[in-house]
N, C-alpha and C positions, 0 to 999 in steps of 0.2 A: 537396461530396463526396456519394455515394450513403451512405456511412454517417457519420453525427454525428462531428466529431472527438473529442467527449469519450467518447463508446460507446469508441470505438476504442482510445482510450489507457487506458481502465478495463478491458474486454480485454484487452490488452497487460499490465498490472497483475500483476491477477489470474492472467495464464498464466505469471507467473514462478515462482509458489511448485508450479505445477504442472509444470515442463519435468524432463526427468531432468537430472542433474546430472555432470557426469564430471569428471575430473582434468583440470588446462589440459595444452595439448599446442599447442605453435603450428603445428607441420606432423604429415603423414600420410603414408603411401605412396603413390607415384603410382599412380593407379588404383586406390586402396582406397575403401570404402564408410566412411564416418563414422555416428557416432549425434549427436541434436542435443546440444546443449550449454550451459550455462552458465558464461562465463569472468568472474572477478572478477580486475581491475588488473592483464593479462596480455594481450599480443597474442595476435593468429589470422592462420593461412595458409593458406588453401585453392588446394590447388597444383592446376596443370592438370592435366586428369583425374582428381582426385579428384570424388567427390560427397557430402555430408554429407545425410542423411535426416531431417527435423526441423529444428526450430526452430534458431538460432541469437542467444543472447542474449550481449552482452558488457560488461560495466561497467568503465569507467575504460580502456580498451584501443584500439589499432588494429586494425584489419581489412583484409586485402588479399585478396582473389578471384580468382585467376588468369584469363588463357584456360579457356575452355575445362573451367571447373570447375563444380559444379550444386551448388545447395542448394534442396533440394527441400523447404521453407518458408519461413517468415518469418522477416526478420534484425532482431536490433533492437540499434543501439548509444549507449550513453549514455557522454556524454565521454569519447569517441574520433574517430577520422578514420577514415572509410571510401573503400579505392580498390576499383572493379568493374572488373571485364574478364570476370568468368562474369554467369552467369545465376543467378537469383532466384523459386524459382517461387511465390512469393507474395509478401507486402509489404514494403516495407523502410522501419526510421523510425530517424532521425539526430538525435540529443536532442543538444545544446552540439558540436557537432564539424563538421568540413567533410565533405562526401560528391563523390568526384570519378568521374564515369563515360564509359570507352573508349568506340570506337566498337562494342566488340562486346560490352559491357553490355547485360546484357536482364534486365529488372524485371514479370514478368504481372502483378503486383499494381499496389496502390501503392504511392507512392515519396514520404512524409513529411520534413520537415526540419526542428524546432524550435532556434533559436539556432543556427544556425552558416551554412555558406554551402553552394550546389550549382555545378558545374560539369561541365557536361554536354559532349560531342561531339555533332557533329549527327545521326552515325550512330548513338546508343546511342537503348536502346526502351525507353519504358514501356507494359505496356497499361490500367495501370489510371489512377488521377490524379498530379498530381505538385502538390504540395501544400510552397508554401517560405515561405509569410506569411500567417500566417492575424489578420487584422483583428480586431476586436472588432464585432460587430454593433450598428449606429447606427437604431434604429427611432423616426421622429416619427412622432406623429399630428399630421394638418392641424386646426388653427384651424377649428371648426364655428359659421360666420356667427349673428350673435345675429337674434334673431326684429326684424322689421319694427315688429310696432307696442311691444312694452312698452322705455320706453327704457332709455338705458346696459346695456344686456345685458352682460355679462363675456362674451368669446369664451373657448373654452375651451382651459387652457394646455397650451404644449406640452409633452412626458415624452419623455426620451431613457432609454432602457434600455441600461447599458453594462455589459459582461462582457468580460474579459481572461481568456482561456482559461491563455495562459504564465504570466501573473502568478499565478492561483490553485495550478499547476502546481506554481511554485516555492517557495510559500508552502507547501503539502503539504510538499512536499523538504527544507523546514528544519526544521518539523514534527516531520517523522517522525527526522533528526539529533539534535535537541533531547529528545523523548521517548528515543532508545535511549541517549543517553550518559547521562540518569537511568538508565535501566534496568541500563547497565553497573556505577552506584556502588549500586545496590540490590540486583545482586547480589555485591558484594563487601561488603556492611556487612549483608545481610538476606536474604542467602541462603536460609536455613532458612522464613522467613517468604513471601517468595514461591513457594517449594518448594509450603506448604499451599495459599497463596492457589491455583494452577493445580489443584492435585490434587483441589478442591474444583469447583471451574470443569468440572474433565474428566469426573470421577466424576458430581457430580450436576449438570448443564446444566438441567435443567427447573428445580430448586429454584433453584439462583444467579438462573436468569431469573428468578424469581418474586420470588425478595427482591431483585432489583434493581429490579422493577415500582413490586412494594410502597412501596420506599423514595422511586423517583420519583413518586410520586403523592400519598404522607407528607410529604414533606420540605416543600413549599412550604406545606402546611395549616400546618406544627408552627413555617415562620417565620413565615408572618404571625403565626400567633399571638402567638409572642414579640416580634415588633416593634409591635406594638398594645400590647403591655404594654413601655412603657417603659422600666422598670425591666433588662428582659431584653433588651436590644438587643447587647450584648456578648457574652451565651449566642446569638443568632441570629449574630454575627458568626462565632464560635468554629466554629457547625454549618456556617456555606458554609464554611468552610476545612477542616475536618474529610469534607463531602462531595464537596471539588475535591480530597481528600488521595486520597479512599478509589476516583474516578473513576481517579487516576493510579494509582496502586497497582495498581487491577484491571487496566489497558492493558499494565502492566508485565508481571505476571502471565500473560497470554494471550501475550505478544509471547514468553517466556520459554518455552513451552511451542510456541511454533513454531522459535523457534530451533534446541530439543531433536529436534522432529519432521524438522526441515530435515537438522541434522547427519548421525542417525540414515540418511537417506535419501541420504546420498553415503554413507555407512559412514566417517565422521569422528568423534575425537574431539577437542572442543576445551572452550577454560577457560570455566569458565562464567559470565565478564562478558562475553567476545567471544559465545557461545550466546545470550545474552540481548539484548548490543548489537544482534547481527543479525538475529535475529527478530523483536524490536521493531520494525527499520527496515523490515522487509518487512511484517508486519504493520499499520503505521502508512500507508504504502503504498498499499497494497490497499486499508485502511479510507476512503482520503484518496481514494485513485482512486473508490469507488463511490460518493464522499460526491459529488461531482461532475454524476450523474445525477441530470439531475430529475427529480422527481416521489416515486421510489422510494429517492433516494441515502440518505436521513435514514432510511429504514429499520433499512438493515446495523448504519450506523454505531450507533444508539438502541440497536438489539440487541447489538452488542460493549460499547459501554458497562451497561447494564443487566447485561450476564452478571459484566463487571467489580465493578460495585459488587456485587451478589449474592456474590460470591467471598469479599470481603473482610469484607461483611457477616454472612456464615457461618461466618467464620476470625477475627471481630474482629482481621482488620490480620495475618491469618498468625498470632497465638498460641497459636490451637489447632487441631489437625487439624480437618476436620469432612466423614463423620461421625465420632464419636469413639469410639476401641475402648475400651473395658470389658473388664479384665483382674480375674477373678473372685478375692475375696482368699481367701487360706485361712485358715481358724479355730486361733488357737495352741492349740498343743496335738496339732493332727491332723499326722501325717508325710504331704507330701503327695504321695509313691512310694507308701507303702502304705496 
């Protein structure tokens, strides 16, 4: 493909927490203009002559496209079935579902398909790639002959580098399930406590960064040490579980303040284990998608985490606000009206 398929799905990622969000609606008026969309566990109908402007995202849903109907971007549908009979003016990607395209199906983009199957007509058009099985790349290097005169040389062995783009896909996707249903029982038992941990995260980002640095560049000095001293191998155990505690907590935190961000931005309100569940997922998400890119992926991620643990590290675990307001006391004796 001209673009990487990991770029692409990490794009895709990323452009969900950015698409506008509307009410499901499965039909429109014929001949009406649509804005794009994001649908959660709800079909879509894009009837002929309508045309939707913007993206088109859909989770857990079917999709049908009429004749003669336009969506003037990119469609992306995860565990659903998509039928085409319009046109698609940029890419289209089909995560666990079947995709089936008319003869009068027209794709300008590309035309993606992870887990499920395509069935095309021979009249329908892609103009970009069409992309239905994507291999794992198999790279040898050849055996480099041993030198002539020094004997038994060892030829040098061979290295197969292998990467499963799905597999690390879906391993993200469980991931990101498993952290939000944490996230959902933390905000039902520690509400108040994640409440600080973000508030501290949002308020001061430079500091959380900074004591999250701080702590990653501490921590491993403060176990060796205690693991060299024998006696304290039990306090090093207690501190990795205490700093894989304070990792999650912080993920929890930031996922819970997207939630918030997300709601706010359909004009919703909703209970705040569901705020939390679904922030976290997108969040996790997103983080999972960039982690993907190499070179730079371990960036983001370093930095979400880092800002994590600075949060909670600021909040000792959400106990106390931070920074902390100072409410000036008054001297008995003084009225303090007059």
């Amino acid at each position: 493909m001209k673009i990487s398929y990991k770029l692409f799905i990490c794009a895709l990622l990323l452009a969900l927490l950015m698409l506008p969000a509307s009410a499901v609606s499965a039909r429109g008026l014929s001949g009406s203009l649509l804005d794009g969309r994001v649908i959660f566990g709800d079909n879509f109908t894009l009837e002929s002559g309508d045309t939707l402007t913007g993206d088109l995202v859909v989770f857990g849903g079917n999709v049908m496209v009429e004749e003669d109907a336009v969506i003037r971007g990119d469609m992306v549908v995860i565990g659903g079935n998509v039928t085409l009979n319009g046109t698609v003016s940029g890419s289209t990607v089909s995560i666990g579902g079947s995709t089936s395209m008319s003869e009068t199906a027209v794709v300008k983009g590309d035309l993606v398909t992870v887990g499920g199957s395509l069935s095309r007509d021979p009249g329908s058009k892609v103009e970009g790639e069409v992309v239905t099985n994507i291999p794992a790349p198999n790279i040898q290097i050849p055996e480099v002959p041993s030198a002539p005169n020094p004997p038994l040389q060892p030829s040098s062995p061979n290295f197969n580098f292998d990467f499963n783009p799905i597999g690390s896909f879906f391993q993200m996707i469980g991931t990101a399930i498993a952290v939000s249903l944490l996230a959902m029982l933390a905000s039902l038992f520690l509400q108040p406590q994640v409440e600080r941990v973000s508030q501290a995260i949002v308020g001061q980002p430079v500091i959380a960064g900074s004591f999250g640095l701080l702590t990653g560049v501490m921590a491993p000095v403060v176990l060796v040490i205690l693991t060299i001293t024998i006696i304290l191998i039990p306090v090093a155990l207690l501190a990795i579980i205490v700093l894989a505690l304070a990792w999650l907590f912080g993920l929890i935190a930031i996922g819970t303040e997207v939630g918030e961000r997300f709601t706010r931005a359909i004009n919703q309100t909703w209970a705040p284990p569901l705020t939390a569940g679904l922030g976290t997922f997108l969040m996790m998400i997103v983080v999972g998608g960039v982690g993907l890119v190499p070179c730079i992926g371990w960036l983001i991620t370093s930095l979400v985490a880092l800002l994590g643990i600075g949060g909670v590290a600021l909040t000792l675990f959400g106990t106390r606000s931070y920074p902390q307001v100072v409410v000036p006391s008054t001297p008995s004796g003084v009225d303090p009206v007059g």
